[in-house]
GUPA-644715 format. One record per residue (C-alpha): residue in three letters; x, y, z; residue number from 1. Coordinates in nm, 3 decimals. Layout:
BEGIN
["ALA"; [X; Y; Z]; NUM]
...
END
This chain:
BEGIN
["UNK"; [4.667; -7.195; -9.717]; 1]
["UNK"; [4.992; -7.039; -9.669]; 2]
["UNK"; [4.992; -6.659; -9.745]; 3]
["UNK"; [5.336; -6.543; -9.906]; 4]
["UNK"; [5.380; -6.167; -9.985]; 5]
["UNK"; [5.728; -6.014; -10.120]; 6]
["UNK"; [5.811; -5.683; -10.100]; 7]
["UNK"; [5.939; -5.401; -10.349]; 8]
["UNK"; [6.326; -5.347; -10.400]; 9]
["UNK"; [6.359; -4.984; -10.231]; 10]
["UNK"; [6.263; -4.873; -9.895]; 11]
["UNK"; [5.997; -4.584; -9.935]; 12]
["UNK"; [5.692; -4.690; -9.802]; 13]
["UNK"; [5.603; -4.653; -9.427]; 14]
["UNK"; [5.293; -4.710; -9.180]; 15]
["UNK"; [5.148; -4.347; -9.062]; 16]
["UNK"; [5.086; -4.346; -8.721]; 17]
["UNK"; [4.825; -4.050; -8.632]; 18]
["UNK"; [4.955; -3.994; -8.278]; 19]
["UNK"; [4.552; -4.108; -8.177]; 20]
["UNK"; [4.439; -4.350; -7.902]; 21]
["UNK"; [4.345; -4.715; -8.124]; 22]
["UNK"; [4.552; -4.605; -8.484]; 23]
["UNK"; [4.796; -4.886; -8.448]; 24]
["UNK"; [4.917; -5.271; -8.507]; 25]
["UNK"; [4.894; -5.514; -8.331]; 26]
["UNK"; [4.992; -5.912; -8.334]; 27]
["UNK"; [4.753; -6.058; -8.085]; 28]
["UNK"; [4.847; -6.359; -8.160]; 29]
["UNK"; [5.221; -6.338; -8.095]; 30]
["UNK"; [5.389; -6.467; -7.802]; 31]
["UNK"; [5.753; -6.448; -7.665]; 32]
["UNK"; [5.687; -6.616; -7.318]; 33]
["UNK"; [5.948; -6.860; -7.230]; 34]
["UNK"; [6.215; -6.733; -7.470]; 35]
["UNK"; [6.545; -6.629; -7.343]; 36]
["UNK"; [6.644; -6.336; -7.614]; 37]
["UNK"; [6.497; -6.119; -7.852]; 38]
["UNK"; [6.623; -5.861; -8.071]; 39]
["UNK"; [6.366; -5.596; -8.225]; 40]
["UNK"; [6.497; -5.404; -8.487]; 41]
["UNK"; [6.306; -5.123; -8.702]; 42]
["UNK"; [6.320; -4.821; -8.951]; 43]
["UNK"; [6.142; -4.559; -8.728]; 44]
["UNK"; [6.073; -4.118; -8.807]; 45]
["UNK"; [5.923; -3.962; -8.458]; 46]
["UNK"; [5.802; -3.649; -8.464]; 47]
["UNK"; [5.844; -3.323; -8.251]; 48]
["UNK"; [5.469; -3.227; -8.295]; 49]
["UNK"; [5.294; -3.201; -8.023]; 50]
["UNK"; [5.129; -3.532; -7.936]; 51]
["UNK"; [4.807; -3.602; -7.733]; 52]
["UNK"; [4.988; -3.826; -7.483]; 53]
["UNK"; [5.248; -3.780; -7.210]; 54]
["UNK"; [5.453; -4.040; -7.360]; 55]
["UNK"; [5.401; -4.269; -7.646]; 56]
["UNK"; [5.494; -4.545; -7.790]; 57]
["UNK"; [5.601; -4.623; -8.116]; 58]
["UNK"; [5.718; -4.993; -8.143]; 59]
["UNK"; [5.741; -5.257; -7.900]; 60]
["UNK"; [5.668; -5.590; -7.742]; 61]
["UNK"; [5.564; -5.593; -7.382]; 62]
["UNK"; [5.243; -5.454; -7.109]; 63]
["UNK"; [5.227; -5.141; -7.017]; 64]
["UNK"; [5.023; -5.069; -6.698]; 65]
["UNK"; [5.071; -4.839; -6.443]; 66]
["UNK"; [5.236; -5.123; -6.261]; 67]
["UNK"; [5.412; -5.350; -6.347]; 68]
["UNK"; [5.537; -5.256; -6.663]; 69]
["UNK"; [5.765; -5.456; -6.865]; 70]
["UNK"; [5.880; -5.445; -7.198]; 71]
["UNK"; [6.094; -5.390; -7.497]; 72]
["UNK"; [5.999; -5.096; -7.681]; 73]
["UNK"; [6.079; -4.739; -7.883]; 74]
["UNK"; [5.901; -4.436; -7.719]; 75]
["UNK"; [5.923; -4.050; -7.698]; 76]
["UNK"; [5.933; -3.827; -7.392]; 77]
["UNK"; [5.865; -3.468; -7.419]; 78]
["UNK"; [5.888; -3.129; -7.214]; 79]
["UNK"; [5.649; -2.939; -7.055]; 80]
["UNK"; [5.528; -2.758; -7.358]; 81]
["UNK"; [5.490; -3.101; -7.525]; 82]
["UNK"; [5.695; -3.060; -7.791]; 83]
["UNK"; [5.868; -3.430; -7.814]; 84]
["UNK"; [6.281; -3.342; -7.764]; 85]
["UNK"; [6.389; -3.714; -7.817]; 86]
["UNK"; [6.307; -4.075; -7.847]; 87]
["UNK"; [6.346; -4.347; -7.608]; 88]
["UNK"; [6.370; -4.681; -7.659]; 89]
["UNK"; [6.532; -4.960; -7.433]; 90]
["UNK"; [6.392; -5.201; -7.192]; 91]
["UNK"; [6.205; -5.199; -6.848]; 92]
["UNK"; [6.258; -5.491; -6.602]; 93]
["UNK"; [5.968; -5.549; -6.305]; 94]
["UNK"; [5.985; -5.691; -6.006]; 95]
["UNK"; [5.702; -5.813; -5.809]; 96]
["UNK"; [5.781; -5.847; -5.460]; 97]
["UNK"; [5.820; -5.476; -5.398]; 98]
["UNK"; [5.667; -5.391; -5.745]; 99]
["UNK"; [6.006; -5.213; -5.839]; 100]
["UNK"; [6.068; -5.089; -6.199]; 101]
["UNK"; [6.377; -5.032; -6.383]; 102]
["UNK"; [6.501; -4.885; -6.732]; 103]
["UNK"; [6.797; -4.869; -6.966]; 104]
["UNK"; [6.753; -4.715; -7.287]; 105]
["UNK"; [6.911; -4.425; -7.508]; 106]
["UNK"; [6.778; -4.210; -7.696]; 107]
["UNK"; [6.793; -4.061; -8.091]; 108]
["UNK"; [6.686; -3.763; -8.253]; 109]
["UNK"; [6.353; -3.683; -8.366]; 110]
["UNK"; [6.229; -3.531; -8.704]; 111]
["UNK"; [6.452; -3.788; -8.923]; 112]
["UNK"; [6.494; -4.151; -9.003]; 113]
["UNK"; [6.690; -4.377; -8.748]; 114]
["UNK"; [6.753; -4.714; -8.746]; 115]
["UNK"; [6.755; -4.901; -8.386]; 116]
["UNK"; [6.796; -5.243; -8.271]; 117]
["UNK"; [6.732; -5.330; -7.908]; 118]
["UNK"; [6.862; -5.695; -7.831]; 119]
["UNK"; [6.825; -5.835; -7.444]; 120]
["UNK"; [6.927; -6.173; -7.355]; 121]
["UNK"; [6.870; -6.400; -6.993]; 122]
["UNK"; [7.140; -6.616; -7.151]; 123]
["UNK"; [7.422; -6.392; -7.128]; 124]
["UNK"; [7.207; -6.141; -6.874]; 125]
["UNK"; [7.316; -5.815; -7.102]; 126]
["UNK"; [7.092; -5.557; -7.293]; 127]
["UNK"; [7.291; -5.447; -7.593]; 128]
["UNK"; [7.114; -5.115; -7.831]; 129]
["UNK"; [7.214; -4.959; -8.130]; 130]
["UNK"; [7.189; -4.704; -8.401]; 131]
["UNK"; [7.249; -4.699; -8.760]; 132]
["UNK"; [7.431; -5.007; -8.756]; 133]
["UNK"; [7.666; -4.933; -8.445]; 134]
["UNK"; [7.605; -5.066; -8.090]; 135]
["UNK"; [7.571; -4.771; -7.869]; 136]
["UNK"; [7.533; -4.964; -7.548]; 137]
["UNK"; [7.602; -5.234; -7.359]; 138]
["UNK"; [7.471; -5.296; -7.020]; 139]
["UNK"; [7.491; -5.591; -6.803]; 140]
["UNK"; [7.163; -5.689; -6.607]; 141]
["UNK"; [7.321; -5.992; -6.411]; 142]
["UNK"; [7.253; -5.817; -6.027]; 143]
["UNK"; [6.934; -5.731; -6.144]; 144]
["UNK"; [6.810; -6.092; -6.255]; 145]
["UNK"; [6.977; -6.237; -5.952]; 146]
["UNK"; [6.804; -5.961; -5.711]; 147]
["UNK"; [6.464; -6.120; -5.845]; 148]
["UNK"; [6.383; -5.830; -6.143]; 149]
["UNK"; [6.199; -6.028; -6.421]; 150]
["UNK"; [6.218; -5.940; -6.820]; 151]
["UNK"; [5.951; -5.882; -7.066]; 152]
["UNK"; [5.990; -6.250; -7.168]; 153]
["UNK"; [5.894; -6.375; -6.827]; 154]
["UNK"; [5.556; -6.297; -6.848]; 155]
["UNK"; [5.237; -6.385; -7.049]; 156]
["UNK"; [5.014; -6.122; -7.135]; 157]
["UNK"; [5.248; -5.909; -7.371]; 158]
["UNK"; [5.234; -5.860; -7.714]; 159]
["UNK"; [5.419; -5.659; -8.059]; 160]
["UNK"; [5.257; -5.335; -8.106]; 161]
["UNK"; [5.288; -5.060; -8.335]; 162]
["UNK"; [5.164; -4.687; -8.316]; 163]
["UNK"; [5.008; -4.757; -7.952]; 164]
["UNK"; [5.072; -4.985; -7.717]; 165]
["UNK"; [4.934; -5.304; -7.657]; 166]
["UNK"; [4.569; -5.144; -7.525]; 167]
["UNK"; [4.589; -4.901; -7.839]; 168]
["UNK"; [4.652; -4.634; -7.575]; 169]
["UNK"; [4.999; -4.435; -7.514]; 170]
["UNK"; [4.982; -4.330; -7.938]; 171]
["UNK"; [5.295; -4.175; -8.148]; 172]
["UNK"; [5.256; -3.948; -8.424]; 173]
["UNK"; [5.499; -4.177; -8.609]; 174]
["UNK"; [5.630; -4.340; -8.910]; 175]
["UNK"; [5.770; -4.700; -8.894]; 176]
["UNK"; [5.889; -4.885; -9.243]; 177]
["UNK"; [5.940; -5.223; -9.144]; 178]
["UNK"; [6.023; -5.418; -8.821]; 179]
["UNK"; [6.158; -5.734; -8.726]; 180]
["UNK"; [6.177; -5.957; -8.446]; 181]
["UNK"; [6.399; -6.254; -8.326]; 182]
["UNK"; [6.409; -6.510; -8.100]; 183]
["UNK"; [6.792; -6.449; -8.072]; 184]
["UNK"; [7.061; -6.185; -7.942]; 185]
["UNK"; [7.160; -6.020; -8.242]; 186]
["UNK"; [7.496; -5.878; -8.291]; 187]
["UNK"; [7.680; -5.561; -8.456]; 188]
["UNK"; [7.716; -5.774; -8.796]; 189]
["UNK"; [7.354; -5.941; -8.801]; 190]
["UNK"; [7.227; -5.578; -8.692]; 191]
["UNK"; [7.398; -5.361; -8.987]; 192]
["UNK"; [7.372; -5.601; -9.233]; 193]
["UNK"; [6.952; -5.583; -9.163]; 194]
["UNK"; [7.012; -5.220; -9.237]; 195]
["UNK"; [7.156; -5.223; -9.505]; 196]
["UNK"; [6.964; -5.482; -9.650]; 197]
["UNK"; [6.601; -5.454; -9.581]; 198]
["UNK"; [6.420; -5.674; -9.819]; 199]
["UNK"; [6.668; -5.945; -9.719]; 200]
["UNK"; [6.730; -5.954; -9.376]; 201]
["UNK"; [6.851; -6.250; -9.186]; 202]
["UNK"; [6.629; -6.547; -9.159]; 203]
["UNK"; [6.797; -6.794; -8.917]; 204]
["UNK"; [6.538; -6.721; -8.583]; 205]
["UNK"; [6.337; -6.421; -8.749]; 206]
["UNK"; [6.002; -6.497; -8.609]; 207]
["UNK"; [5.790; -6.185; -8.709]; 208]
["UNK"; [5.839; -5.972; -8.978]; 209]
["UNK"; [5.676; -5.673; -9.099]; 210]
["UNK"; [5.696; -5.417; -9.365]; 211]
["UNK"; [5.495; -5.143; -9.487]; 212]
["UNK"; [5.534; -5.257; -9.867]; 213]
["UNK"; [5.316; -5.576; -9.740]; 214]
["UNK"; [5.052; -5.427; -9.552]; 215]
["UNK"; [4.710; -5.441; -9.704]; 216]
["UNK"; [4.468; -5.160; -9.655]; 217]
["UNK"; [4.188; -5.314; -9.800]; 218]
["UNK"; [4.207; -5.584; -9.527]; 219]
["UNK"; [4.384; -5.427; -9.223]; 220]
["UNK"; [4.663; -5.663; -9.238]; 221]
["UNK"; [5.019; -5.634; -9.178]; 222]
["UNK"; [5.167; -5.995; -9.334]; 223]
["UNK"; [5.437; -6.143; -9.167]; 224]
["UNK"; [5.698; -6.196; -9.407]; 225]
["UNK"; [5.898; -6.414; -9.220]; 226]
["UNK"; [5.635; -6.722; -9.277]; 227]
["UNK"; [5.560; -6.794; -8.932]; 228]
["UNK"; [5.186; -6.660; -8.995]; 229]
["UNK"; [5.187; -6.372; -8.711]; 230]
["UNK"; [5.026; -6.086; -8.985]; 231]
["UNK"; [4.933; -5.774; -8.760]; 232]
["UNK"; [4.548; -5.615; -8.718]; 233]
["UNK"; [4.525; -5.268; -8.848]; 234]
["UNK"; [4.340; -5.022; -8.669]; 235]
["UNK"; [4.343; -4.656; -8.846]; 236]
["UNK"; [4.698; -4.680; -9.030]; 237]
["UNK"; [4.796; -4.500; -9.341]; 238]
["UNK"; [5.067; -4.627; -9.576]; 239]
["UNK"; [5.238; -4.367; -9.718]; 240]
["UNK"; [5.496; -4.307; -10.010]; 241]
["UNK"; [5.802; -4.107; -9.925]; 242]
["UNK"; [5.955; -3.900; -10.240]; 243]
["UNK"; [6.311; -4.110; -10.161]; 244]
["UNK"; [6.443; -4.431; -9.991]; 245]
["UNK"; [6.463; -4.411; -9.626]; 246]
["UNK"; [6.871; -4.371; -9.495]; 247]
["UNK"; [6.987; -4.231; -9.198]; 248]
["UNK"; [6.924; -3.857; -9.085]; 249]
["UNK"; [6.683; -3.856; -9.327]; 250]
["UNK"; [6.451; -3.575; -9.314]; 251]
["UNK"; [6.088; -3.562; -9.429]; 252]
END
């Protein structure tokens, strides 16, 4: 039986992340091995608290280990008196025969609502990110690929997370309102339109889809609203109700 869920027609719900090892999502289910693009895109609120991690993560799909480490994901870093002065997100590429890491990201604000989009495709070899609608960045990862640097969609074992990574380790003290994934590059229109238009994004190659107005509690589920069946488990998360719809800069 098919499980259909709709959501409500103004953005101000969103997962609570506790910023503690195992309060996260997770699709265990979902795969994006043998793919050549994705774009994740989400409604994200870090804050500058202090958190019990050195870094954490707050959306992504990838494996995190000590080494190797690939993925495509939304983190903070912090300062040595772990207050949290920005957030990260970006990719990492691996590669194995020297077990060599590389990043390119940029980073937002904390304490408010921001918008990101992180699209990275083998077809065209380029990582392209934005914010609030606008690409920010546009890098070119041809030398890389060719000097033998693989992408989170080269490998098997990782997955879409929220709150914690994959392991339910690496937490955020986080909000996140909805996130979406495709199995395409996503440009500048696709992206802002998305924003703009969160209970109607674009369907064409949205393969995961998830939004705070459709998790269940009661259940631990996050649904899927795309209809591809890849609800998330829910381990610890809160849904709150913010006093207005989520826009950019907003402050809590």
């Amino acid at each position: 039986m098919s499980i259909v869920r709709t959501v409500q027609p103004s953005l101000n719900k969103a997962m609570y992340f506790a910023g503690l090892n195992n309060y996260y999502v997770i699709a265990s289910s979902f795969s994006m091995y043998g793919n050549n693009e994705i774009t994740i895109l989400a409604w994200t609120y870090t804050s500058s608290v202090q958190q019990v991690a050195a870094y954490g993560w707050t959306l992504g799909y990838g494996v995190t280990r000590p080494s190797p480490a690939w993925w495509v994901s939304i983190y903070f870093r912090r300062d040595a008196s772990l207050k949290i002065y920005n957030t990260f997100f970006g990719i990492n590429l691996w590669r194995p025969s020297d077990n060599a890491g590389k990043s390119y990201g940029y980073t937002t604000a904390v304490d408010r609502w921001v918008h990101v989009a992180i699209s990275l495709s083998k077809l065209t070899k380029s990582v392209k990110l934005f914010v609030n609608g606008s690409q920010v960045s546009n890098v070119d990862i041809s030398s890389d690929l060719a000097d033998g640097y693989l992408t989170v969609l080269d490998v098997t074992d990782a997955r879409f997370s929220l709150g914690a990574n994959l392991y339910g380790t690496e937490p955020n003290v986080c909000w996140v309102a909805n996130a979406q994934v495709y199995n395409r590059a996503l440009e500048t229109n696709h992206v802002k339109h998305n924003m703009l238009n969160p209970n109607n994004p674009i369907r064409e190659n949205l393969i995961l889809w998830y939004d705070a107005r459709a998790c269940d509690t009661s259940k631990n589920i996050c649904y899927d609203l795309s209809g591809n069946g890849n609800h998330g488990t829910m381990y610890n998360v809160s849904i709150v109700t913010l006093s207005n719809q989520i826009a950019p800069g907003m402050v809590m």
